[in-house]
N, CA, C, O and CB atoms as a CASP TS submission, in Angstrom:
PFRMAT TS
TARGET T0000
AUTHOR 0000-0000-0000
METHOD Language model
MODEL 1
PARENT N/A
ATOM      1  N   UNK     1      41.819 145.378  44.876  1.00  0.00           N
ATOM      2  CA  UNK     1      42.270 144.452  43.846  1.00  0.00           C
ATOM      3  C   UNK     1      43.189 143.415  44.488  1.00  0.00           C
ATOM      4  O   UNK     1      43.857 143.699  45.482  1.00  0.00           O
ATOM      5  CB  UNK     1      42.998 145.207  42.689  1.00  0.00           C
ATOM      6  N   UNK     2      43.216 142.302  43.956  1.00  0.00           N
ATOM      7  CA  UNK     2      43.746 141.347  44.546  1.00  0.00           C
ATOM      8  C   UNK     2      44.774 140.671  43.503  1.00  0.00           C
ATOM      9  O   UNK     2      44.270 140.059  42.561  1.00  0.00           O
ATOM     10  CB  UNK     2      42.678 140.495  45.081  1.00  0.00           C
ATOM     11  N   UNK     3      45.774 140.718  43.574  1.00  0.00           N
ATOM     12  CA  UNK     3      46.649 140.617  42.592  1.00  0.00           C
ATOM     13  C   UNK     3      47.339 138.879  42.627  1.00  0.00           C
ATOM     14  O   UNK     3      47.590 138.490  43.767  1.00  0.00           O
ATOM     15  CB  UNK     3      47.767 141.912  42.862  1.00  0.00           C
ATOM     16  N   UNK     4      47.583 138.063  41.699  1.00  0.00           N
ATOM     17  CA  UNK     4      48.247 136.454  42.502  1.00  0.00           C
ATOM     18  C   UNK     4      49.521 136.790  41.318  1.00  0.00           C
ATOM     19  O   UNK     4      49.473 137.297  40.198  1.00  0.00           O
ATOM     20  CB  UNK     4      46.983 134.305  42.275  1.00  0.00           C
ATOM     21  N   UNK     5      50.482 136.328  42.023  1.00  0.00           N
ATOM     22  CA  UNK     5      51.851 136.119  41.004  1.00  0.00           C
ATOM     23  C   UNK     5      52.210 134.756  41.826  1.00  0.00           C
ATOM     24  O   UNK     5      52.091 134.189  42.913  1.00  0.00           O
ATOM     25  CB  UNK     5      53.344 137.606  41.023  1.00  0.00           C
ATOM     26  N   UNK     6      52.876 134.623  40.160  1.00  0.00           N
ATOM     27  CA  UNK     6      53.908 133.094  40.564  1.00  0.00           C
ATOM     28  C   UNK     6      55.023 132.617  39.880  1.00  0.00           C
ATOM     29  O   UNK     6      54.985 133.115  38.754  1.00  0.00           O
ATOM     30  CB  UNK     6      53.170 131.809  40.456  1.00  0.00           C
ATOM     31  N   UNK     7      56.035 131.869  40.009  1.00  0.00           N
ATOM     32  CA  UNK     7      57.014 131.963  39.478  1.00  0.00           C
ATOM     33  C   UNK     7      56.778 130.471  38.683  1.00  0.00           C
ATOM     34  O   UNK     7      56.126 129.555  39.185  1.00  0.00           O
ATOM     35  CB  UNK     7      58.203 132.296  40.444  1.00  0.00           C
ATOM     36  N   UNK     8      57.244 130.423  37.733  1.00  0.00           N
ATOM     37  CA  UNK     8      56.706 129.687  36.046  1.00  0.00           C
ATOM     38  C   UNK     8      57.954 128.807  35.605  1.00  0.00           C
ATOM     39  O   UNK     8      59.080 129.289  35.736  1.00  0.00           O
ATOM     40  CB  UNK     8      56.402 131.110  34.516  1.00  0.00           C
ATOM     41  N   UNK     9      57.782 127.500  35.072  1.00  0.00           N
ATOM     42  CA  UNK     9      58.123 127.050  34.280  1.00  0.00           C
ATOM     43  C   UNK     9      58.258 127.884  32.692  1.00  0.00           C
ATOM     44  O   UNK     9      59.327 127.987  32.091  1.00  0.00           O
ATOM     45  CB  UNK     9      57.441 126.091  34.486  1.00  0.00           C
ATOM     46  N   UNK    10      57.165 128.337  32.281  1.00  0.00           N
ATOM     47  CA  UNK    10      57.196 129.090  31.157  1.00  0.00           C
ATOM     48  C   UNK    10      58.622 129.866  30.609  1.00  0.00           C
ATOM     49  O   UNK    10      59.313 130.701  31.193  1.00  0.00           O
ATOM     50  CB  UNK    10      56.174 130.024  31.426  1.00  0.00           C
ATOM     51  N   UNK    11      58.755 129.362  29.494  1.00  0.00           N
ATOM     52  CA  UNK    11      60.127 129.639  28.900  1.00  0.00           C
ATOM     53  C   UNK    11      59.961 131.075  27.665  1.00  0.00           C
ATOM     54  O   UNK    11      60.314 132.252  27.605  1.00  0.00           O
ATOM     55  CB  UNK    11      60.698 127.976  28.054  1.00  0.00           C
ATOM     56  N   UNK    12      59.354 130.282  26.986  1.00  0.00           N
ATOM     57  CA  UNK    12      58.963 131.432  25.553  1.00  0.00           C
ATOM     58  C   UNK    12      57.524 131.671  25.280  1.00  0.00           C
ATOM     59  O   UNK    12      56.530 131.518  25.990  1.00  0.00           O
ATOM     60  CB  UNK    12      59.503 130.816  23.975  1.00  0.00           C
ATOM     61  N   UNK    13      57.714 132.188  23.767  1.00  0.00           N
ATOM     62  CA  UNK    13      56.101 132.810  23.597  1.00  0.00           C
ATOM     63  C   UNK    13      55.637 131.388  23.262  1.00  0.00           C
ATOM     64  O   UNK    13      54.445 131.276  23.545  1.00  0.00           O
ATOM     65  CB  UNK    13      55.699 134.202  22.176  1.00  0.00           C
ATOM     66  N   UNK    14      56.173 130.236  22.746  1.00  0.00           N
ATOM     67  CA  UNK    14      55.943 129.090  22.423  1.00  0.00           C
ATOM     68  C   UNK    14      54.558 128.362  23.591  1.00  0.00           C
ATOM     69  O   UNK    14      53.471 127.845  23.334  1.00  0.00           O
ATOM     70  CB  UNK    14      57.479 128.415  22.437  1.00  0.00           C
ATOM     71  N   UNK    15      55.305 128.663  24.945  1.00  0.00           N
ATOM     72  CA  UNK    15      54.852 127.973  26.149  1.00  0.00           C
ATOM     73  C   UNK    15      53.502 128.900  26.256  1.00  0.00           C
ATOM     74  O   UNK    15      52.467 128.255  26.423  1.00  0.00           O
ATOM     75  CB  UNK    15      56.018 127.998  27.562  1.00  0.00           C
ATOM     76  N   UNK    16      53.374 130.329  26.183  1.00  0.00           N
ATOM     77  CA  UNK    16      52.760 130.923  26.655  1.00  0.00           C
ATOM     78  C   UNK    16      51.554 130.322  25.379  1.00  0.00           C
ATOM     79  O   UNK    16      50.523 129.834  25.842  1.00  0.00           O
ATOM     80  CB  UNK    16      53.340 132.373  26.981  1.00  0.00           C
ATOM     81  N   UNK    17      51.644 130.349  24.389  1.00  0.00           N
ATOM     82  CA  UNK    17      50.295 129.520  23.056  1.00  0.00           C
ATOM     83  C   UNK    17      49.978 128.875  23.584  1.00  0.00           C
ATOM     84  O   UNK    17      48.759 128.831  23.752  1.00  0.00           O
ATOM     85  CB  UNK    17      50.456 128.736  21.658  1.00  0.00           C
ATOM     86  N   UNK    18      51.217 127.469  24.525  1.00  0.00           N
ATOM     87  CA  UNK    18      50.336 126.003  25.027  1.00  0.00           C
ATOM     88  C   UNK    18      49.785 126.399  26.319  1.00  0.00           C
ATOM     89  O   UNK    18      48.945 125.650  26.817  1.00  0.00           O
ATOM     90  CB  UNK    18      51.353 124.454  25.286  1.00  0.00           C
ATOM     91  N   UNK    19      50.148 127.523  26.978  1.00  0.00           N
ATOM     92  CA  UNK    19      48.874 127.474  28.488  1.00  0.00           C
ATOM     93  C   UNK    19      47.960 128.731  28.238  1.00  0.00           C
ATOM     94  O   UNK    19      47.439 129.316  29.187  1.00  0.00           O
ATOM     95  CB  UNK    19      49.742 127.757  30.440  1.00  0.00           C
ATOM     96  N   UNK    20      47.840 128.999  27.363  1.00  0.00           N
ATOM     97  CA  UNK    20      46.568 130.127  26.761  1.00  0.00           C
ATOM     98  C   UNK    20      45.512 129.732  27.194  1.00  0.00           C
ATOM     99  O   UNK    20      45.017 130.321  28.156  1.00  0.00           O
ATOM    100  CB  UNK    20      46.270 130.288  25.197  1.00  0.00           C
ATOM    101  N   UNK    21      44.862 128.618  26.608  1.00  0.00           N
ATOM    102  CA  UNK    21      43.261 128.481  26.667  1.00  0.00           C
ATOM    103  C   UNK    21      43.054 127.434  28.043  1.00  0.00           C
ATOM    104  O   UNK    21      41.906 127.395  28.484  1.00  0.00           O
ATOM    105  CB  UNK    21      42.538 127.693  24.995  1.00  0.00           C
ATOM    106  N   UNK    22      43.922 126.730  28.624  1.00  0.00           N
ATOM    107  CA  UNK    22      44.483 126.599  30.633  1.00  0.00           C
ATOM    108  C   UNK    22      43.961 127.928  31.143  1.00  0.00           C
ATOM    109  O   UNK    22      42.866 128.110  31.674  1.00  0.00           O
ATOM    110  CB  UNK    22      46.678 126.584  31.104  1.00  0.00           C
ATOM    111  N   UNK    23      44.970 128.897  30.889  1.00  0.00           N
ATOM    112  CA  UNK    23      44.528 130.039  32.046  1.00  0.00           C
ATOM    113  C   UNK    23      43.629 130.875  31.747  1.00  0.00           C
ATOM    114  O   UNK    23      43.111 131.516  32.662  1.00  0.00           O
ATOM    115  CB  UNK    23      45.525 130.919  32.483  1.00  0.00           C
ATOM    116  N   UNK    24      43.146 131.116  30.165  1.00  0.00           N
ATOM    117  CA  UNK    24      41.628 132.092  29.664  1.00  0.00           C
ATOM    118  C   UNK    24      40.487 131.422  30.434  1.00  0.00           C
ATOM    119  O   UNK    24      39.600 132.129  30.910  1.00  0.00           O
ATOM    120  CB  UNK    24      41.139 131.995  27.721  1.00  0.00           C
ATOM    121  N   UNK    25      40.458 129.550  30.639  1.00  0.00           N
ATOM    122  CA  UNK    25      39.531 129.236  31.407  1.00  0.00           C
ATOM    123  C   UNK    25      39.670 129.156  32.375  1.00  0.00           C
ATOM    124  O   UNK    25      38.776 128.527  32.941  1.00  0.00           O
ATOM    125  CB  UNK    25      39.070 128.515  31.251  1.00  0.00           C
ATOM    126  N   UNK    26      40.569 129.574  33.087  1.00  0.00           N
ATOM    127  CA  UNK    26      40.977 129.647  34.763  1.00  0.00           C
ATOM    128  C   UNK    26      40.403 131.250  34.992  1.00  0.00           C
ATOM    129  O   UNK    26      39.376 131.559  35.597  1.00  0.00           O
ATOM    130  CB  UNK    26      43.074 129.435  35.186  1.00  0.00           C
ATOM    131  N   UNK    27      41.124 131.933  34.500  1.00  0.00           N
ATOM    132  CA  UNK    27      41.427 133.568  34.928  1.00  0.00           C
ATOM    133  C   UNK    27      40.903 134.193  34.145  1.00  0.00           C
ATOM    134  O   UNK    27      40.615 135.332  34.510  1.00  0.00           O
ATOM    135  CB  UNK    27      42.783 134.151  34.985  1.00  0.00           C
ATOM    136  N   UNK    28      40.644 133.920  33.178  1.00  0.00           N
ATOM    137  CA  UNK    28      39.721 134.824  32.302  1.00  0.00           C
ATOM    138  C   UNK    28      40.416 135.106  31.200  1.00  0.00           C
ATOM    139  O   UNK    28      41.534 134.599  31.298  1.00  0.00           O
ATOM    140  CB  UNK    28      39.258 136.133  32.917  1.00  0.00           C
ATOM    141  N   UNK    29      40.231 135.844  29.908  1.00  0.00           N
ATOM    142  CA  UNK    29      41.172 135.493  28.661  1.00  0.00           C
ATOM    143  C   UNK    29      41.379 137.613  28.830  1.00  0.00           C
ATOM    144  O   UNK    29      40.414 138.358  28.997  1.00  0.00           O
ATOM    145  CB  UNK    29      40.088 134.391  26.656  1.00  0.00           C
ATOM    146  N   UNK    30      42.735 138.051  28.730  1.00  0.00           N
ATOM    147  CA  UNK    30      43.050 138.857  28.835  1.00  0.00           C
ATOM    148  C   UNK    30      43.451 139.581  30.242  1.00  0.00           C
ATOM    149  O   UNK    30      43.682 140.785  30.349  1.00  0.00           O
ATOM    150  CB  UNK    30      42.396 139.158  28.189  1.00  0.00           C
ATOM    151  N   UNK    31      43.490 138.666  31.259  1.00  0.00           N
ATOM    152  CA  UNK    31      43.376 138.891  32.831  1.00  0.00           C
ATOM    153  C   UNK    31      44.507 137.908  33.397  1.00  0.00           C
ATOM    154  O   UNK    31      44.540 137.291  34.462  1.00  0.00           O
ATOM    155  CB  UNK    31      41.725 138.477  33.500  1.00  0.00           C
ATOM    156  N   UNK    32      45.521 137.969  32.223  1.00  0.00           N
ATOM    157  CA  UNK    32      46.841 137.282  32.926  1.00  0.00           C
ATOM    158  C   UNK    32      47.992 137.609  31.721  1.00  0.00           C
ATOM    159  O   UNK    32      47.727 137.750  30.527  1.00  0.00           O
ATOM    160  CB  UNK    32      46.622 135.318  33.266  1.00  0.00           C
ATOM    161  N   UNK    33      49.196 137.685  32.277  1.00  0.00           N
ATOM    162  CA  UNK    33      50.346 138.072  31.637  1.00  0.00           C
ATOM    163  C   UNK    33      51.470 137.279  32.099  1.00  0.00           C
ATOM    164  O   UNK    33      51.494 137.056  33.309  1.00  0.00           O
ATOM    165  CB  UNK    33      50.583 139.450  31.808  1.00  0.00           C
ATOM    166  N   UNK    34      52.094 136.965  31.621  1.00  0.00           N
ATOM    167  CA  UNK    34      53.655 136.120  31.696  1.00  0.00           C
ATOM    168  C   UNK    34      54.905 137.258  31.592  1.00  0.00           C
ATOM    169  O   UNK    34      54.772 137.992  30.612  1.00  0.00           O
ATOM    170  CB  UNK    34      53.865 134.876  30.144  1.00  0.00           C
ATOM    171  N   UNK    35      55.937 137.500  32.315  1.00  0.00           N
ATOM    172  CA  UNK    35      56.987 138.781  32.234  1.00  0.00           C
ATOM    173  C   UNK    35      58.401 137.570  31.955  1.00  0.00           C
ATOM    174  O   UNK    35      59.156 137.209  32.858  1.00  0.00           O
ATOM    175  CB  UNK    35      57.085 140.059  34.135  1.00  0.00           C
ATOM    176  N   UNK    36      58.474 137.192  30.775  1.00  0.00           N
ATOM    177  CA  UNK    36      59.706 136.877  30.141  1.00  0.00           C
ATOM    178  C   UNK    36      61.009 137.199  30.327  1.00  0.00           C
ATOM    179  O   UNK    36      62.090 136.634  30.493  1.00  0.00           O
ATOM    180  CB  UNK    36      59.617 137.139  29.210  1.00  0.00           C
ATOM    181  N   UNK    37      60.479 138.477  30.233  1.00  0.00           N
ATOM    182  CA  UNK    37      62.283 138.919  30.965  1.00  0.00           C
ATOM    183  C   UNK    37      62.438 138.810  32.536  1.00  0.00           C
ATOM    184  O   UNK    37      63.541 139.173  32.943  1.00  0.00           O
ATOM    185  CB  UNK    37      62.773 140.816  30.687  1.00  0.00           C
ATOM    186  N   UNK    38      61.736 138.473  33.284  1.00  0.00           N
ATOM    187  CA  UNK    38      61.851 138.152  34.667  1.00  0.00           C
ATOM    188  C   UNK    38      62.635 136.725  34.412  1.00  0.00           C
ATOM    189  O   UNK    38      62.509 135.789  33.622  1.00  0.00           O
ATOM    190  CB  UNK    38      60.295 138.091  35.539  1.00  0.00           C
ATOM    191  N   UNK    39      63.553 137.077  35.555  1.00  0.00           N
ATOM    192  CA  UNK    39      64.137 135.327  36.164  1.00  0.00           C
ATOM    193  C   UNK    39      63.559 134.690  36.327  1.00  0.00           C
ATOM    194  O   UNK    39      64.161 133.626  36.182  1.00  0.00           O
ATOM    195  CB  UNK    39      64.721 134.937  37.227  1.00  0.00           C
ATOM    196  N   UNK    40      62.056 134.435  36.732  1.00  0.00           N
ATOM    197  CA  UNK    40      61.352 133.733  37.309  1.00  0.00           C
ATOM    198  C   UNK    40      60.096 133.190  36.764  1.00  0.00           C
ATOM    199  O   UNK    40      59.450 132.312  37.337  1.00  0.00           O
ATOM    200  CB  UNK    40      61.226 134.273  38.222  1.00  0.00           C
ATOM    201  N   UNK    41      59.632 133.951  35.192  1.00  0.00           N
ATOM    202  CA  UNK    41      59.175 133.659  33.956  1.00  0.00           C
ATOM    203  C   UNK    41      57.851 134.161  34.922  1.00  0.00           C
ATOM    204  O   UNK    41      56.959 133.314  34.976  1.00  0.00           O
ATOM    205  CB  UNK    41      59.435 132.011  33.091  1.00  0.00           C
ATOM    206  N   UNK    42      57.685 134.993  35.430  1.00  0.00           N
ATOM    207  CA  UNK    42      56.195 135.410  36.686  1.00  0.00           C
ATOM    208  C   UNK    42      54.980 135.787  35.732  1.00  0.00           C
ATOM    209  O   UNK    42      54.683 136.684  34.943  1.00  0.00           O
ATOM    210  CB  UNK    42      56.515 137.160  37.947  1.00  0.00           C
ATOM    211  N   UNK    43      54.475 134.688  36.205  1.00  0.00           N
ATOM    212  CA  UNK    43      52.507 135.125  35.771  1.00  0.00           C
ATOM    213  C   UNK    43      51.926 136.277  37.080  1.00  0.00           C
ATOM    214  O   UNK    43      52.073 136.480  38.285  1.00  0.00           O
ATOM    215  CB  UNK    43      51.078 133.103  35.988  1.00  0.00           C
ATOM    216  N   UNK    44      51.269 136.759  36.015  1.00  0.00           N
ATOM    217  CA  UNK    44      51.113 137.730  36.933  1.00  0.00           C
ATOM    218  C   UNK    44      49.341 137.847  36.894  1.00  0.00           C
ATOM    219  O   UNK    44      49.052 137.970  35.704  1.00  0.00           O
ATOM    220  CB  UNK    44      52.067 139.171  36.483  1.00  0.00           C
ATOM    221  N   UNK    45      48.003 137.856  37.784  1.00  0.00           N
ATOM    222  CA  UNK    45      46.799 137.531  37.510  1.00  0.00           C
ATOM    223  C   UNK    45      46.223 139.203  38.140  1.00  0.00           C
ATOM    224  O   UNK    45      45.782 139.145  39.288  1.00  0.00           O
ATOM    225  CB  UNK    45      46.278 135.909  38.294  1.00  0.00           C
ATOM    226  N   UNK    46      46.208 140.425  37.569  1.00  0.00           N
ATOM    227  CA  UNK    46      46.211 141.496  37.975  1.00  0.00           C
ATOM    228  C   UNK    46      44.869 141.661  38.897  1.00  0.00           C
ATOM    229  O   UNK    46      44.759 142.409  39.870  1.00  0.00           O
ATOM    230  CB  UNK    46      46.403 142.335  36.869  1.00  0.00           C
ATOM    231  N   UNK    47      43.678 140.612  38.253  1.00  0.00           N
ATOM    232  CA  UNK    47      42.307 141.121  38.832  1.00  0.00           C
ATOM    233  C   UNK    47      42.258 139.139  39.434  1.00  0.00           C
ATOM    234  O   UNK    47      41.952 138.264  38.624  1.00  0.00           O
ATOM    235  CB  UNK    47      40.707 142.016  37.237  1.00  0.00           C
ATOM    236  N   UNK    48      42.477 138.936  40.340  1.00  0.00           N
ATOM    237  CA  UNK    48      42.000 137.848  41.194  1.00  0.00           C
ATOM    238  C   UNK    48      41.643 137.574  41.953  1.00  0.00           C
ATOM    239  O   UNK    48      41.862 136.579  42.644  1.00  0.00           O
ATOM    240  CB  UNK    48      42.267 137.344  41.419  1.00  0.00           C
ATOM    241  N   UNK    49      40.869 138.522  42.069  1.00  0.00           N
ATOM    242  CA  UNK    49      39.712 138.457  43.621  1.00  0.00           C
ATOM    243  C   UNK    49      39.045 137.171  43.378  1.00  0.00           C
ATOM    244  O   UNK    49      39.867 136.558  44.059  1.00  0.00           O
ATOM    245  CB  UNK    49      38.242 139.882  43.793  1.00  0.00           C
ATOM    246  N   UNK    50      38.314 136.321  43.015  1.00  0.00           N
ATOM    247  CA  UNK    50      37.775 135.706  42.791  1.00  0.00           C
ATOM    248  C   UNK    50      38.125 134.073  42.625  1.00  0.00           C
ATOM    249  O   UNK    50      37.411 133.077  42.514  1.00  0.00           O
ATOM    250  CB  UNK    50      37.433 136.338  42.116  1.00  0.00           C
ATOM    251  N   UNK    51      39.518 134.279  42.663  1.00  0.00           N
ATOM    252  CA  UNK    51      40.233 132.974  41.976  1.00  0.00           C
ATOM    253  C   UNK    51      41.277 132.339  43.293  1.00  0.00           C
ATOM    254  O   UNK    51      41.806 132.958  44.216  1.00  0.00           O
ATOM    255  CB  UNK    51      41.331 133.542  40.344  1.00  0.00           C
ATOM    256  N   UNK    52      41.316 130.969  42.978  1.00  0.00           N
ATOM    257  CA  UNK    52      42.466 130.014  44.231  1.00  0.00           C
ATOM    258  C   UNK    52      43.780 130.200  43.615  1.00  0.00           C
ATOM    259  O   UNK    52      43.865 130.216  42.387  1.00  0.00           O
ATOM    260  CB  UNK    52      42.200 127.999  44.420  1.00  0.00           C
ATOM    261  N   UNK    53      44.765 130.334  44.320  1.00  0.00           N
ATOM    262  CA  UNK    53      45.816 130.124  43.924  1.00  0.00           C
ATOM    263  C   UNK    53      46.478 128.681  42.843  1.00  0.00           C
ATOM    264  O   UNK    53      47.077 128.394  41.806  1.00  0.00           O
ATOM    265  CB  UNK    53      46.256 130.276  45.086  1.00  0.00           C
ATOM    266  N   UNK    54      45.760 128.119  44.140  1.00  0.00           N
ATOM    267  CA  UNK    54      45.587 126.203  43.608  1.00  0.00           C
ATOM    268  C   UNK    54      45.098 125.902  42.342  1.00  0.00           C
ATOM    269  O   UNK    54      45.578 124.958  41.714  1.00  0.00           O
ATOM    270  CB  UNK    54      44.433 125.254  44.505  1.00  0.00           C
ATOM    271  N   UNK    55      43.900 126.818  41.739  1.00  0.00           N
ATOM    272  CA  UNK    55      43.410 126.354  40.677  1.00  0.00           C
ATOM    273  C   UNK    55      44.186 127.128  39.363  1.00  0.00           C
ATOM    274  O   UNK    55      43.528 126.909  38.346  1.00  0.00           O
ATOM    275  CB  UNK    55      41.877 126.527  40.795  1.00  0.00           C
ATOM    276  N   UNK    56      44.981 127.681  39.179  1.00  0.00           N
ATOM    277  CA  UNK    56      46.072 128.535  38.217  1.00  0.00           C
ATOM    278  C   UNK    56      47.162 127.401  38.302  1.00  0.00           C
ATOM    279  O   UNK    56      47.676 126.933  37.286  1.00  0.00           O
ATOM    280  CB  UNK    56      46.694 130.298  38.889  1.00  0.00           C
ATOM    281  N   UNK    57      47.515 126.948  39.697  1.00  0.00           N
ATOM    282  CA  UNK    57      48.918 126.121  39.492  1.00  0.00           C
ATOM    283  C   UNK    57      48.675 124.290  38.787  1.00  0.00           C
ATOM    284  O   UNK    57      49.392 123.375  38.383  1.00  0.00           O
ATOM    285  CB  UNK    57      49.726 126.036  41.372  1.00  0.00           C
ATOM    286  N   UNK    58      47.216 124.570  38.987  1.00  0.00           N
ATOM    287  CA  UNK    58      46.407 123.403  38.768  1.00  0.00           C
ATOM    288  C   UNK    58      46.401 123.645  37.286  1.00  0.00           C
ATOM    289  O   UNK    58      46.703 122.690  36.571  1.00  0.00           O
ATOM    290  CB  UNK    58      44.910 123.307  39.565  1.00  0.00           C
ATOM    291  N   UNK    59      46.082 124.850  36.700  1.00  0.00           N
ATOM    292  CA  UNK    59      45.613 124.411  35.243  1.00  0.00           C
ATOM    293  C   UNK    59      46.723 124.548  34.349  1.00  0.00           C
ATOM    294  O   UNK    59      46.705 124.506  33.119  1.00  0.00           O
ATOM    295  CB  UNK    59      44.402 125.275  34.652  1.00  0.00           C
ATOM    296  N   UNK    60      48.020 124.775  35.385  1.00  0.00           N
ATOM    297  CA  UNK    60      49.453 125.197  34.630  1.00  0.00           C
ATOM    298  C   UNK    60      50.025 123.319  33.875  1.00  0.00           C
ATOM    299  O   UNK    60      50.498 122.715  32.912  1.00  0.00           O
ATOM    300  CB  UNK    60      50.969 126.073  36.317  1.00  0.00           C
ATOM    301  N   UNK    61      49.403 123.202  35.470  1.00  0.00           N
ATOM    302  CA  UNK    61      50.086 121.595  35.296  1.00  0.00           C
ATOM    303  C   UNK    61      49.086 120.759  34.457  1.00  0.00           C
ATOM    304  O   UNK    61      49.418 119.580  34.342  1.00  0.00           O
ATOM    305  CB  UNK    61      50.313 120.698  36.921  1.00  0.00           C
ATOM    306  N   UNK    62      48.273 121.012  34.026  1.00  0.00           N
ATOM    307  CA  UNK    62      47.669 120.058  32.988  1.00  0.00           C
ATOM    308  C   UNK    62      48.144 120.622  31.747  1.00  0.00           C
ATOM    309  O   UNK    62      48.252 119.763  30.873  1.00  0.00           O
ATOM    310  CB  UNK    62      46.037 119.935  33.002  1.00  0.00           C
ATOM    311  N   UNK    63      48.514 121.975  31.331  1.00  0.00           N
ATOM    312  CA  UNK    63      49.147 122.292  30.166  1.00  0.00           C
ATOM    313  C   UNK    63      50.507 121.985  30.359  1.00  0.00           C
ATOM    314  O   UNK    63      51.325 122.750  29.849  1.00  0.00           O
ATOM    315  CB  UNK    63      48.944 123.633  29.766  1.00  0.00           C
ATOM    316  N   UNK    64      51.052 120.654  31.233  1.00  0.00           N
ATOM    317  CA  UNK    64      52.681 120.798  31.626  1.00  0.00           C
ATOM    318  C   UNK    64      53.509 121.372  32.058  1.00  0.00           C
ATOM    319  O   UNK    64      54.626 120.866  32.159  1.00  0.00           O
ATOM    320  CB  UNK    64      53.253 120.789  31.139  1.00  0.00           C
ATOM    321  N   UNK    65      53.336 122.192  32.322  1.00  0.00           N
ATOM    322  CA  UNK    65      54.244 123.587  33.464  1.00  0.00           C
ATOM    323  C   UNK    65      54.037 123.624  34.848  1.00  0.00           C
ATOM    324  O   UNK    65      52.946 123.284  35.308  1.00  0.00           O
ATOM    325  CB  UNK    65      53.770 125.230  33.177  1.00  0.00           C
ATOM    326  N   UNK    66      55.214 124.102  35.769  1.00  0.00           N
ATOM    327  CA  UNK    66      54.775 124.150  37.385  1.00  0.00           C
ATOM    328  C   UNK    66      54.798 125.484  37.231  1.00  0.00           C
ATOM    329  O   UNK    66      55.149 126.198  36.291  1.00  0.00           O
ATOM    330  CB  UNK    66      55.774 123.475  38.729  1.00  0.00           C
ATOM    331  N   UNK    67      54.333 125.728  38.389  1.00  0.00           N
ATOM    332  CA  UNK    67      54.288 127.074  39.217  1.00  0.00           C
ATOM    333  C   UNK    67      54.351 126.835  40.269  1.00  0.00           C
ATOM    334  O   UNK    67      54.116 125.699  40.679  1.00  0.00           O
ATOM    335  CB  UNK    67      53.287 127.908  39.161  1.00  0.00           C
ATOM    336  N   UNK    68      54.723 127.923  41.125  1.00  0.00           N
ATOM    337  CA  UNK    68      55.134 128.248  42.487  1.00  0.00           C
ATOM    338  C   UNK    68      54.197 130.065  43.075  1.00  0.00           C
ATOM    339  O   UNK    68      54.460 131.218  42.733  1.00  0.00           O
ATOM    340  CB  UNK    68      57.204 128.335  42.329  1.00  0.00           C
ATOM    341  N   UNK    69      53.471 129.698  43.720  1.00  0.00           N
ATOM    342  CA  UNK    69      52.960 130.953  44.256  1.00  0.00           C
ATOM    343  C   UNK    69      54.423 132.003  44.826  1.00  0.00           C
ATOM    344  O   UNK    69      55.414 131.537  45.389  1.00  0.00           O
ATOM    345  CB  UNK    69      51.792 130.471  45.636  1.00  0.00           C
ATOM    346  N   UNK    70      54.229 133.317  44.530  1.00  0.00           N
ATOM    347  CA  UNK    70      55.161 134.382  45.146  1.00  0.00           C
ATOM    348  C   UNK    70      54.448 134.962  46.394  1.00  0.00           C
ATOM    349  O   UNK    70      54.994 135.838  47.066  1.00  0.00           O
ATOM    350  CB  UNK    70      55.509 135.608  44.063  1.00  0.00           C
TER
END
């Protein structure tokens, strides 16, 4: 398994509604999680064998948010 985390702009559950259907068509819809109570607001992509790093930080930033690979 190939796991990608990254550290998020993402603030609340607010942010997480506006990059929903960004990362369901990036990563798949149920194949990514946001940890809120982290300092670092970390997406976390549990099954990403398949996926660029680039294209998650890519579809963050068209829903307005950065990311930073961990």
């Amino acid at each position: 398994m190939n796991q990608l985390e990254f550290k998020t702009t993402i603030k609340c559950s607010g942010c997480i509604e506006k990059v929903t259907p960004y990362l369901n068509k990036v990563a798949g819809q149920n194949n990514w999680e946001v940890d809120l109570q982290d300092p670092s607001k970390k997406l976390i992509i549990p099954q990403a064998s398949n996926l660029a790093a680039e294209s998650i930080i890519k579809a963050l930033e068209e829903a307005g948010y950065k990311a930073e690979k961990l």
